[in-house]
C-alpha positions in Angstrom: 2.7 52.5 23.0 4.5 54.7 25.3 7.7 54.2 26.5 11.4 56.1 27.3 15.2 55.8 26.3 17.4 54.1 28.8 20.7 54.3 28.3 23.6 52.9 30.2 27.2 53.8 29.8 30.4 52.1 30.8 33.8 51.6 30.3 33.6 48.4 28.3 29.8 48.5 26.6 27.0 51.0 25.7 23.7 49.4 26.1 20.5 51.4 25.1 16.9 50.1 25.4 13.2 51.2 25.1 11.3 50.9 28.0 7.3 50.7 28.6 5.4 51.6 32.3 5.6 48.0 33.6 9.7 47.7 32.5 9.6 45.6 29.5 12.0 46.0 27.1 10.8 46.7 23.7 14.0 47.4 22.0 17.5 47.0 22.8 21.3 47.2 21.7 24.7 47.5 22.9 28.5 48.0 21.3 31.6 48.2 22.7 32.9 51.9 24.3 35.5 53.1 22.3 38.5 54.6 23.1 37.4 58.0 21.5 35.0 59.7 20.3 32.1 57.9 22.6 29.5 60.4 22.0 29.6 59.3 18.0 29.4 55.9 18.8 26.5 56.4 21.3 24.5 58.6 18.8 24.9 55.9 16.8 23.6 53.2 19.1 20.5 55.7 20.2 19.4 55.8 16.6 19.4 51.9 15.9 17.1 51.7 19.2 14.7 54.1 18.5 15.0 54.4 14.5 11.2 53.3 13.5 10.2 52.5 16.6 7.9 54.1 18.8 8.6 57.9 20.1 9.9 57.7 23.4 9.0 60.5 25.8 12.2 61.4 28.1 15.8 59.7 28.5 17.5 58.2 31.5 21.3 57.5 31.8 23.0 55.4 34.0 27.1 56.3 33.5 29.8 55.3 35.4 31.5 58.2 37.4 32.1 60.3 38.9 29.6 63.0 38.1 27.8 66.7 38.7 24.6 66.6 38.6 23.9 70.2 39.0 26.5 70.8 35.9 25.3 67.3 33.8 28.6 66.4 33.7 30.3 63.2 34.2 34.3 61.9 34.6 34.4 58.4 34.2 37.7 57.1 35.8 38.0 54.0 32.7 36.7 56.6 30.1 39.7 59.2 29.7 38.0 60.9 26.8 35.2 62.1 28.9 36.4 64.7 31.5 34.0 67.6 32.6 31.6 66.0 29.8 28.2 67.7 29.4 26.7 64.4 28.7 22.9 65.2 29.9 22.7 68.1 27.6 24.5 66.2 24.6 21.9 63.7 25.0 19.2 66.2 25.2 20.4 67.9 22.3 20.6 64.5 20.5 16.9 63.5 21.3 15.1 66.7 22.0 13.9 65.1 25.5 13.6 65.7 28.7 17.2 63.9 29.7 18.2 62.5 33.6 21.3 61.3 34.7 22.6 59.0 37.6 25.2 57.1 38.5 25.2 53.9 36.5 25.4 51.8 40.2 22.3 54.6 41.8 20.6 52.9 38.1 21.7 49.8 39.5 19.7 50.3 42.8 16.6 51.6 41.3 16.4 49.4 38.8 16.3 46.0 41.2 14.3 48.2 43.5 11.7 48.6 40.4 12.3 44.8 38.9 14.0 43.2 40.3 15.3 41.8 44.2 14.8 44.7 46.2 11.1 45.5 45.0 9.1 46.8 48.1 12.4 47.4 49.9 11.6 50.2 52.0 15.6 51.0 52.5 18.0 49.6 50.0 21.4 49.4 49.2 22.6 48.3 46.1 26.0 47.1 45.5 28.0 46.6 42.0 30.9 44.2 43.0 33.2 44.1 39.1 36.0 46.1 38.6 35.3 48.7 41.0 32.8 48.3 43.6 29.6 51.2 43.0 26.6 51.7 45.0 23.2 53.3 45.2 21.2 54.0 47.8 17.0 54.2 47.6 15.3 55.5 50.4 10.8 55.0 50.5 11.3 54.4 46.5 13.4 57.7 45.9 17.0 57.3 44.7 19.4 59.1 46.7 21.8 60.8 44.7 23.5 63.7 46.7 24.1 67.0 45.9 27.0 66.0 43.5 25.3 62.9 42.1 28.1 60.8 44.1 25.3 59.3 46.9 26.1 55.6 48.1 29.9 55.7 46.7 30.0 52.8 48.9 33.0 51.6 47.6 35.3 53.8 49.0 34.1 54.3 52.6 36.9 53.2 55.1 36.9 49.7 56.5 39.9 50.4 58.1 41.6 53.6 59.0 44.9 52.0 59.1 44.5 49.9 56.4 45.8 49.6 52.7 46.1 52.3 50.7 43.6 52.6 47.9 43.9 53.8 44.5 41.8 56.9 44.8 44.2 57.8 47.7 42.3 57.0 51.1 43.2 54.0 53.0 41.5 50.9 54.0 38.8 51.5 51.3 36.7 48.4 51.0 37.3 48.3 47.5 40.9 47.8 47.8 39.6 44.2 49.6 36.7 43.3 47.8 37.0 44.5 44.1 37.9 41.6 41.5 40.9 42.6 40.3 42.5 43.3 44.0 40.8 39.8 45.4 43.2 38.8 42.8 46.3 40.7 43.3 46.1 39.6 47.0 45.9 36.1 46.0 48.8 36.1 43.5 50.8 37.5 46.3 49.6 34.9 48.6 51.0 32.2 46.8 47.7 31.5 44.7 48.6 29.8 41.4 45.3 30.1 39.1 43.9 26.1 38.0 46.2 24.5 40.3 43.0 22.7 42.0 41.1 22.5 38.2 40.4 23.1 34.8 42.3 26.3 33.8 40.1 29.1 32.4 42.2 30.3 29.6 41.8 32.2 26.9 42.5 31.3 23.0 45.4 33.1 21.6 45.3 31.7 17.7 43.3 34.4 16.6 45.3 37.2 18.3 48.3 35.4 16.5 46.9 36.8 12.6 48.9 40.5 13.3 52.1 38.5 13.4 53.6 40.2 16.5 56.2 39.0 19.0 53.8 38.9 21.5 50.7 37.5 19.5 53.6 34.8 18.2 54.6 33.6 21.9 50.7 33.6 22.9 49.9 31.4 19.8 52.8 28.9 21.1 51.3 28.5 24.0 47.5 29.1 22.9 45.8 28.8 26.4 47.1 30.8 28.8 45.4 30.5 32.5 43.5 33.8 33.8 44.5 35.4 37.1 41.3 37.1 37.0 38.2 36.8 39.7 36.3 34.2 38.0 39.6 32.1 38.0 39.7 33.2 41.5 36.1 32.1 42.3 36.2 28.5 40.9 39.4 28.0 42.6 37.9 28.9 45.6 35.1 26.3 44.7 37.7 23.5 44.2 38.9 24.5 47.7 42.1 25.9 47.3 42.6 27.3 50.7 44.3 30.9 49.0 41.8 31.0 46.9 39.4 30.7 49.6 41.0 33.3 51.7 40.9 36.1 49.5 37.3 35.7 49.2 36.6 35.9 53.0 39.4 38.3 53.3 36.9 40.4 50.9 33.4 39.0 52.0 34.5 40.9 55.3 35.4 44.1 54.2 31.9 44.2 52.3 30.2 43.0 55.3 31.9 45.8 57.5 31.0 48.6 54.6 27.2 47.0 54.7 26.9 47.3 58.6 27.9 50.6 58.7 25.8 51.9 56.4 22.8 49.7 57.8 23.7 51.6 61.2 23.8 54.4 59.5 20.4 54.3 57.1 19.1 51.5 58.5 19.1 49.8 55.0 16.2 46.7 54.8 17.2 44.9 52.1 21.3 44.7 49.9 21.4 43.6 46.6 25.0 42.7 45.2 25.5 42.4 41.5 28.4 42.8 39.3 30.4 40.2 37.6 32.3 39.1 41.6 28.5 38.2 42.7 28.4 35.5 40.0 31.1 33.8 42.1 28.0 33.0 44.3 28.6 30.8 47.5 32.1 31.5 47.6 31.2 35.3 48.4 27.7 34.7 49.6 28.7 32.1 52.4 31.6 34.0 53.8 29.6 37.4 53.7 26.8 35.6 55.8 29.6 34.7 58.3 31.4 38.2 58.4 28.0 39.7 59.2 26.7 37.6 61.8 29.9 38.0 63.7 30.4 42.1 63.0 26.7 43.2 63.0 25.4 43.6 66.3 22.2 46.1 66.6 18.9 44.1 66.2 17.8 46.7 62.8 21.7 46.1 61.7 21.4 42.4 61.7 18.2 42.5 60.3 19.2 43.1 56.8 18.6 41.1 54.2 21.3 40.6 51.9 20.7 38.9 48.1 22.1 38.4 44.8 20.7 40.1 41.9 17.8 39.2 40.0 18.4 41.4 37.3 21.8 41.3 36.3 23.2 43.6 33.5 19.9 44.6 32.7 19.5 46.4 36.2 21.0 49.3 35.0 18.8 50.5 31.9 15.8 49.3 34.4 17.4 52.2 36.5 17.7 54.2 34.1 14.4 54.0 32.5 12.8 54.4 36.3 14.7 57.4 36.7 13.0 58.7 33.3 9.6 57.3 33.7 9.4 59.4 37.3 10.5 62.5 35.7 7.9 61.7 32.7 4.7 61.6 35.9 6.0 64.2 38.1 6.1 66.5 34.5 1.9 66.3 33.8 
């Protein structure tokens, strides 16, 4: 059976599968990133997917950026081991295949625009909504990746030119409005208490209490503690608390702002959001509907479809493995 590695790398897991043609998984595996010395731990991982199974032909990585292409390079902002790394040729060197490299969100895109909710899409944009907020654009079923690798960096296009300033050091960058940790620090400072209108999502603190630390100590005497997190933001929201509520159409409209522009600009079809925020559902979904109706006005701007992920976390190695399979046909 023929198939190809996909790999997708991240701040908080590795994930490696084998793919066939039609995009089943034959073989998969994931660990947790570590700290240092990532490349050990993913030789590891690429040996316990492919370790007696069948020989893939080519390897495709999705990793979080940014990246150069041209160099094979990548700088993920939550990996601070990895600066300037030449990841496509370690991994070449490592396999002895023909080795492509995205952006872990660009994987994101092709993958659902293989598998998954944008199949057929003639224009789409996909969006990871998490942590950060990533994107990938593919245009007639060809990912757009730039001359850098840094196409559809969606996340930190302007919303509003005299707006907050963002981390990466622009201003109004939609990410600073729609990411999940800033829906939450806009809501703490908003007067949002987390579980006041439910069930508390906590987290258990006995087992952290076994190292005997001050700090493992206090947890353990109060063993759940609520989460000022997204998902503690999102079934607020649910229960109705009106803070709770606001931050997410404070954020569903910077998102929708960031997708009409670049439907004006592309004139995108179809956007697929994924990313752990989209599990939030309704409480984005709704609000984004609204915040598009009212700031889209061309007929092809308003036209866009906009959906959830079909996919999930397995949109990225489906990217991935796409961008390896097309290098695998355009190679005989």
């Amino acid at each position: 059976m023929t198939c190809v590695l996909a790999i997708d790398i991240g701040g908080t897991k590795l994930a490696a599968a084998l793919v066939d043609e039609a995009g089943s998984m034959l073989r998969s595996a994931t660990r947790p990133t570590p700290r240092a010395e990532v490349m050990v731990a993913l030789a590891a991982l690429i040996e316990e997917v492919t370790g007696g199974g069948p020989a893939p032909e080519a390897v495709g990585i999705g990793c979080a950026g940014p990246l150069d292409l041209a160099a094979g390079t990548v700088s993920p902002v939550n990996m601070p081991s990895w600066r300037g790394f030449p990841l496509r040729d370690e991994v070449r060197k490592l396999t002895g295949l023909p080795t492509m490299l995205a952006g872990d969100a660009q994987c994101m895109a092709l993958g659902e625009h293989w598998l998954g909710a944008g199949r057929g899409s003639s224009a789409l944009l996909g969006i990871v909504v998490s942590t950060g907020i990533g994107g990938g654009l593919v245009i007639d079923g060809v990912p757009l990746l730039g001359p850098n690798g840094n196409g559809g960096h969606v996340g930190h296009m302007s919303i509003d030119p005299y707006g907050e300033r963002c981390e990466c050091g622009g201003r109004g960058c939609v990410e600073r409005y729609s990411s999940g940790p800033n829906l939450a620090r806009w809501a703490l400072a908003n007067g949002w208490t987390p579980g006041a209108h439910g069930p508390a999502d906590t987290r258990d603190g006995s087992a952290d209490a076994r190292d005997g630390s001050a700090d493992a100590r206090a947890l353990a005497a109060d063993a759940r503690v609520p989460a000022a997190d997204a998902r503690a933001l999102a079934r607020d929201a649910a229960a109705g608390d009106p803070v709770a509520v606001a931050a997410f159409e404070r954020g569903a409209r910077a998102l929708a702002g960031m997708i009409a522009s670049t439907a004006a600009a592309v004139e995108l079809t179809k956007v697929v959001i994924g990313g752990g925020v989209s599990a939030a559902g309704p409480v984005l979904f709704d609000p984004l509907a609204r915040a598009l109706d009212d700031v889209a006005g061309l007929a092809f701007v308003r036209a866009v479809e906009v959906e959830p992920t079909t996919l999930g976390v397995r949109a990225g190695l489906a990217g991935a493995a796409k961008l390896a399979w097309d290098h695998s046909r355009s190679a005989v």
